[in-house]
N, C-alpha and C positions, 0 to 999 in steps of 0.2 A: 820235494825240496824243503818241505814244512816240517821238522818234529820238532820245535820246540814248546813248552809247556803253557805259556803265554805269546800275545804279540809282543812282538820290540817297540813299537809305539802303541801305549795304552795309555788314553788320560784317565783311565779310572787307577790304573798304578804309577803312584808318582817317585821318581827316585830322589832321595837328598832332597825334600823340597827345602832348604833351606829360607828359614826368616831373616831381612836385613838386609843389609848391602851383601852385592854377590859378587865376587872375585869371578874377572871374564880375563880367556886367551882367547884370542880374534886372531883368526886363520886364513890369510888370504886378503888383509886388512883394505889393499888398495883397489881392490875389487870392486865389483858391484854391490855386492852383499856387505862386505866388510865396511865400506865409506857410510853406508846404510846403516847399518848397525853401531858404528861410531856416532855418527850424530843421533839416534835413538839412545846413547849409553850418557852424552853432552845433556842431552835434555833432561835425561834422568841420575842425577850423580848422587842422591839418596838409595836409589835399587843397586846399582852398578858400578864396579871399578873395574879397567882394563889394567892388568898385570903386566902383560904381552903382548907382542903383537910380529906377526910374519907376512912377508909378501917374496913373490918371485925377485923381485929385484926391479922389474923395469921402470918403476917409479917412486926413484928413491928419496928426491925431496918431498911429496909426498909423504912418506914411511916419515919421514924426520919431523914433519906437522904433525900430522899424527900422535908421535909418540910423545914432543914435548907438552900438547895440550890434553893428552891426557895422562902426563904423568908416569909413564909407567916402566917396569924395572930393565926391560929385556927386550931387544927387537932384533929380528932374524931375516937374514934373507937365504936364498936358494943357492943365488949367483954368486960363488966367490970373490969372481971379481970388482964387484959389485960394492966391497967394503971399504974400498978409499971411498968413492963418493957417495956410500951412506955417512961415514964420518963424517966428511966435511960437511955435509948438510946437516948434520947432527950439532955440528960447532956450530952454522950459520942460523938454528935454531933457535940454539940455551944461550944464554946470558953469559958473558967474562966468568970463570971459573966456577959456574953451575957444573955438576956433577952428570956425565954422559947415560946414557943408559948400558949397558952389558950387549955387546953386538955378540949373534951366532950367526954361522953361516954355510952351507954347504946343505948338498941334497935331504940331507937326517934333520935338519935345523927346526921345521918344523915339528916333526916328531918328537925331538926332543922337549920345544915348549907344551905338547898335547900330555904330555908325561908331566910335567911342571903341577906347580899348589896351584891350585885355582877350585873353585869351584865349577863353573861350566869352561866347556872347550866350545867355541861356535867354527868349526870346519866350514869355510866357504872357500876352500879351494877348488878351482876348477878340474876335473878331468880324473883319470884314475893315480893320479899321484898323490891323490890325497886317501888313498886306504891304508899307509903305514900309521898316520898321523889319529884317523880313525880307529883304530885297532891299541896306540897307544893310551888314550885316551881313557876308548871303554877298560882295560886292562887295569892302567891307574884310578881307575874307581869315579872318574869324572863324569857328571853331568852331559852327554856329547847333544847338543843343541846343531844335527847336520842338514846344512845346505847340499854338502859334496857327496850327490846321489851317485857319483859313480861310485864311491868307494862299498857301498852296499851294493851295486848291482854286481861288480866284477866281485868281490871275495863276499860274499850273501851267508854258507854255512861259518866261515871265520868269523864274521860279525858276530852272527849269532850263536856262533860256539862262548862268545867272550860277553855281549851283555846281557845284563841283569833289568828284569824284566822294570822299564818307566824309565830306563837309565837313555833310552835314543827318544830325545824332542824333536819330530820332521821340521825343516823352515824352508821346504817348497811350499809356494802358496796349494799349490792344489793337496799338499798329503797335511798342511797343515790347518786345512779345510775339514778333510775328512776326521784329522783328529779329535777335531773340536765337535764334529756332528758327532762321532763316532760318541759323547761324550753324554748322550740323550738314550744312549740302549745298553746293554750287555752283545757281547761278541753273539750269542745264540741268537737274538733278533735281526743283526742284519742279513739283508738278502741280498744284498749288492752293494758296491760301489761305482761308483759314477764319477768318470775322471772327464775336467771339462778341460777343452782345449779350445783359443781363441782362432785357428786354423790358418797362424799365420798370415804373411805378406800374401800368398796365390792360394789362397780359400775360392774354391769355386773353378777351378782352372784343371783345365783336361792336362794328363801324361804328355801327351803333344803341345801341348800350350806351355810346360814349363821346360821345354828342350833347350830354350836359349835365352833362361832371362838369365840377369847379369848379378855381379858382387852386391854391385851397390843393390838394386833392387832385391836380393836376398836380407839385407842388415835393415831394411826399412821395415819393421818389427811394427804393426799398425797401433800396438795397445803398451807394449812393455820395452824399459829402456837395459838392455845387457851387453855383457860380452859379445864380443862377434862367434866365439863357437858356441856359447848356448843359442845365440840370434839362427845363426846358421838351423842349428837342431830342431827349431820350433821351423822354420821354413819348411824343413824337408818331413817334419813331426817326428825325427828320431826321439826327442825331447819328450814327445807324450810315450814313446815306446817304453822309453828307458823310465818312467814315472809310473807305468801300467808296473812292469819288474820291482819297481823298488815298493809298490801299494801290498805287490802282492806278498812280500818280504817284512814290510812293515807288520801291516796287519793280518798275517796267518788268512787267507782270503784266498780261494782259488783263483785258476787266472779265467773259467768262465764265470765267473760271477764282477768281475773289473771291465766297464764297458767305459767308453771312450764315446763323449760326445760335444760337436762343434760349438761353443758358443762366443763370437767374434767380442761380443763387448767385453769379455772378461771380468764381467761383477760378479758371476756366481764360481766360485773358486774349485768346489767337486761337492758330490753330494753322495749322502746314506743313503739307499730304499731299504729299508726293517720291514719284517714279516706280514707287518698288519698293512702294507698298503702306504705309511707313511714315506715321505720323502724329506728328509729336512738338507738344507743348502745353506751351506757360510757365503756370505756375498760381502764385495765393500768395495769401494773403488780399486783401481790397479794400484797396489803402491805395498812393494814388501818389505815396508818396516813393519807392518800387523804381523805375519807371518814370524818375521823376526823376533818380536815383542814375545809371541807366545812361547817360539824356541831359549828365548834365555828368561822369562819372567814365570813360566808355569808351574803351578798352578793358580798364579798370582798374574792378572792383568795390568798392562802397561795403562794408564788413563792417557788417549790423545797420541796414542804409537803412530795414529795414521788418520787420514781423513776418513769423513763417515759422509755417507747420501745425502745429498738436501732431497729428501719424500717431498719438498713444495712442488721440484721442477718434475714434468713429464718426462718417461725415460721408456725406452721400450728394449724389450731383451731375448734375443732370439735363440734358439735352438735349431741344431741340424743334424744330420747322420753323418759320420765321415765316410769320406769317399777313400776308398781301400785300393781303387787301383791307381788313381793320381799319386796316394800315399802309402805306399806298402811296408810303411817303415813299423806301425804299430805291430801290423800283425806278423812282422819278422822276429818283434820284439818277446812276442807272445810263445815264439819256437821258440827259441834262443834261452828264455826266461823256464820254461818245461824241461827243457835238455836240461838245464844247471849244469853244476860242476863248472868246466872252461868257457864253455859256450859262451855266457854274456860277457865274459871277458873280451874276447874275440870280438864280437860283434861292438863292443863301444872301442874298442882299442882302433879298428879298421875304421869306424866311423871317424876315428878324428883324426886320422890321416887322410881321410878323405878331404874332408872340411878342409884341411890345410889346403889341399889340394885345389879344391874349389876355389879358396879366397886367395890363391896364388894364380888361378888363372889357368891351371893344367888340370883340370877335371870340369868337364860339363854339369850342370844342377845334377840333371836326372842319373848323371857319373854316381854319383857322393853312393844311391841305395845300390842301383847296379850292382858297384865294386862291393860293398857291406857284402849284398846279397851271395856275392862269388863266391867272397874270403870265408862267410858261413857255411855255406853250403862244400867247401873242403876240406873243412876242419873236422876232425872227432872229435869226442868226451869221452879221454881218457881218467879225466880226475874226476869223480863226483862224490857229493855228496860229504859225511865227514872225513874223507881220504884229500879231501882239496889241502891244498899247502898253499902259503905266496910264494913260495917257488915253482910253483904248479902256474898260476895268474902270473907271473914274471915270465914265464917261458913261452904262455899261451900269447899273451899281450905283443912279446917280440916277432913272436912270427906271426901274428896277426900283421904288424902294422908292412912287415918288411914285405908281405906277400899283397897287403893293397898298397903301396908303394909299388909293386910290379906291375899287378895290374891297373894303375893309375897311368903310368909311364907306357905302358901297352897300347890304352884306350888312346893316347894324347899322339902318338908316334902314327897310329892308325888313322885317326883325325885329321893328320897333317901330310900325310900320304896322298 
C-alpha cells in the first residue's frame, strides 16, 4: 500500500511553515475537536485567525457564537434546512446592522470552505464524510492539520496520490505523539511504533462479560471526554484499529512493526522504539488541545496549549498487553489495512452503522465487531492500489453499510424471536 517517496506526516519536512498570524478553516467547529481548537485559537489571537467555519447543523446557535466571536467571513452547514435558523441566530448574535457572515450550505459546503484562502484547513469532522473536504484541501495547496482519520483510512492511495510531503499535520493524540518522537530519529532508525491505547470503559473484561453491557456504560469513556461514535470506537477498540491503519499510512511503516499497547491512564500518548534500543514517549495529561496546538502551530509551539504534570505529586502508570479475543477489532484492522484498496473503506463504513445500531438499541456490544467482522469478510478488493477512485470508496462505503444494516436487523429479529 506504501510507494510513496516520503511519509505524509514528517516533522523533519515542514510544509508552508509560515511566520505570523495563520489564517485557520475549522471543520466540524461544534464538535469536540473543533470547540477545542476555538478556544486554543481565543487564547491565542497573535498566532491565529479563523476565516471559516462548518459544522453539520445540529447546533446552530452554537455555530452563530462561534462565528460572531471570532469574527470570521464564512460559515457553512451540511443541513440545508438548517439555514433559517443559523440566520436567525446569526441576527440574535451581531449587533443592530452589523454585517452577517456569508452562509454556505449543503453536503459540498464543507469542501467548498477546505478549497477557500486560508493557510491551514483543521478537518475535525467526524466519520468518512470528511475525505471530500480532505482531498480538497491537500489539492488547494493547504496546510491540512487532520483530526478526521477516517478520510485517510477509507481513500489512503487518494490522499497520498495528492499530498505533498509535511503538507498532513496528524491531531490524534496518539499519531501526534508519534510525530513529535518520530522527530528525535531519521525514518532508517526507527524500529517500531507503539500505539497506546487507554482500553476503554471494559478493559479487563472477558467476550462473555461484554455480551450485555448497556449504552450508557459504553459512553462512560474512563480518561477522555468525545463524541459518542468515537466513545463508542474506543469501547469496542475499533478506534485503536482504525489509528494502527492510519500510523501505517502516516508514516510509511509496516503494519508488523505498529504494536498496540494497554495503558488505562492515558499519559503516554504512543511512542518510537529506534534501532539502538531507545524508546522515547510524548506523555502530558489527557486534554487534546496539545495535540491540536501542534497540528495548526508546527513547527512553532503553542506556550500553555494544555496543562503540563505536576512531577511534585506521585503518579504511577501502567502497561499491559491487549487482549485480542475480547477485542478483535485491532487485529481486523490489521486485515483490512493489508488488503487496501476498498477494504478499509468497508470495514469503518459497516462500523458506524453499527455504532448507530448499538446506541439505538438494535445491536448487542459484541453485535457492533461481529456484524464488521461479517460485512468484511464478504466483500472483495476489487479497486486497489492507484486504480482506487472515490467512486470506487462511494460505492464500497454503500454497500458496506446497506449490508450491515441487514445484518444488524437479522441479528435483532433473531434476538427477539
Amino acid at each position: 500500500m506504501s510507494d510513496s517517496p516520503a511519509p505524509l506526516a514528517d516533522p523533519h519536512l515542514i510544509f508552508d511553515a509560515a511566520e505570523g498570524r495563520r489564517d485557520l478553516v475549522i471543520l466540524g467547529s461544534t464538535g469536540s475537536i473543533g470547540t477545542q481548537a476555538i478556544d486554543l485559537v481565543l487564547r491565542n489571537p497573535d498566532r491565529f485567525r479563523v476565516t471559516a467555519l462548518s459544522a453539520a447543523g445540529g447546533r446552530v446557535a452554537l455555530l452563530a457564537e462561534q462565528a460572531r466571536r471570532l469574527r470570521v467571513r464564512t460559515v457553512a452547514v451540511a443541513a440545508e434546512d438548517k439555514v433559517p435558523a443559523l440566520r436567525e441566530a446569526l441576527r440574535a448574535e451581531y449587533g443592530a446592522g452589523e454585517p452577517l457572515p456569508e452562509i454556505l450550505a449543503g453536503p459540498d459546503a464543507a469542501t467548498q470552505l477546505a478549497a477557500g484562502d486560508c493557510h491551514t484547513v483543521l478537518n475535525g469532522i467526524t466519520g468518512s464524510i470528511g475525505l471530500a473536504p480532505t482531498l480538497a484541501a491537500l489539492k488547494a495547496g493547504r496546510t491540512l492539520a487532520l483530526a478526521n482519520k477516517e478520510s485517510l483510512i477509507v481513500g489512503g492511495p487518494l490522499v497520498k496520490a495528492l499530498a505533498a510531503p509535511g503538507q498532513i499535520i496528524p491531531v490524534d493524540s496518539e499519531h501526534a505523539a508519534l510525530f513529535q518522537a518520530l522527530a528525535s530519529g531519521t525514518r532508517a532508525d526507527v524500529r517500531k511504533l507503539v500505539v497506546t491505547a487507554s482500553g476503554g470503559p471494559f478493559r479487563g473484561r472477558t467476550r462473555s462479560e461484554l455480551a450485555d453491557v448497556t449504552r450508557e456504560q459504553a459512553l462512560a469513556h474512563p480518561t477522555w471526554a468525545m463524541g459518542p461514535v468515537i466513545t463508542i470506537n474506543s469501547a469496542t477498540l475499533v478506534n485503536k484499529g482504525l489509528e494502527v491503519i492510519e500510523a501505517h499510512l502516516l508514516y510509511d511503516i509496516p503494519f508488523d512493526r505498529i504494536e498496540v499497547v494497554v495503558h488505562p491512564q492515558s499519559y503516554v500518548h504512543s511512542m518510537v522504539e529506534f534501532t539502538d534500543g531507545s524508546t522515547l514517549a510524548q506523555a502530558t495529561p489527557p486534554d487534546m488541545r496539545g495535540p491540536i496546538a501542534i497540528g495548526l502551530g508546527w513547527p512553532q509551539r503553542v506556550p500553555d496549549a494544555a496543562p503540563a504534570f505536576d512531577w511534585s505529586k506521585a503518579s504511577s502508570w501502567e502497561f499491559f498487553p491487549l487482549d485480542t479475543e475480547a477485542f478483535p477489532s485491532v487485529g481486523l484492522a490489521r486485515h483490512v489495512g493489508t488488503l487496501g484498496g476498498t477494504a478499509p473503506a468497508v470495514f469503518n463504513a459497516a462500523n458506524e452503522e453499527c455504532v448507530d445500531a448499538f446506541l439505538a438499541g438494535r445491536l448487542p456490544f459484541n453485535g457492533i465487531m461481529d456484524t464488521v467482522t461479517a460485512v468484511v469478510a464478504e466483500h472483495g478488493t476489487p479497486a486497489t492500489g492507484t486504480s482506487l477512485t472515490v467512486a470506487d470508496v462511494l460505492e464500497a462505503e454503500t454497500w458496506a453499510r446497506a449490508r450491515a444494516q441487514e445484518l444488524s436487523a437479522k441479528a435483532t429479529a433473531e434476538a427477539r424471536a
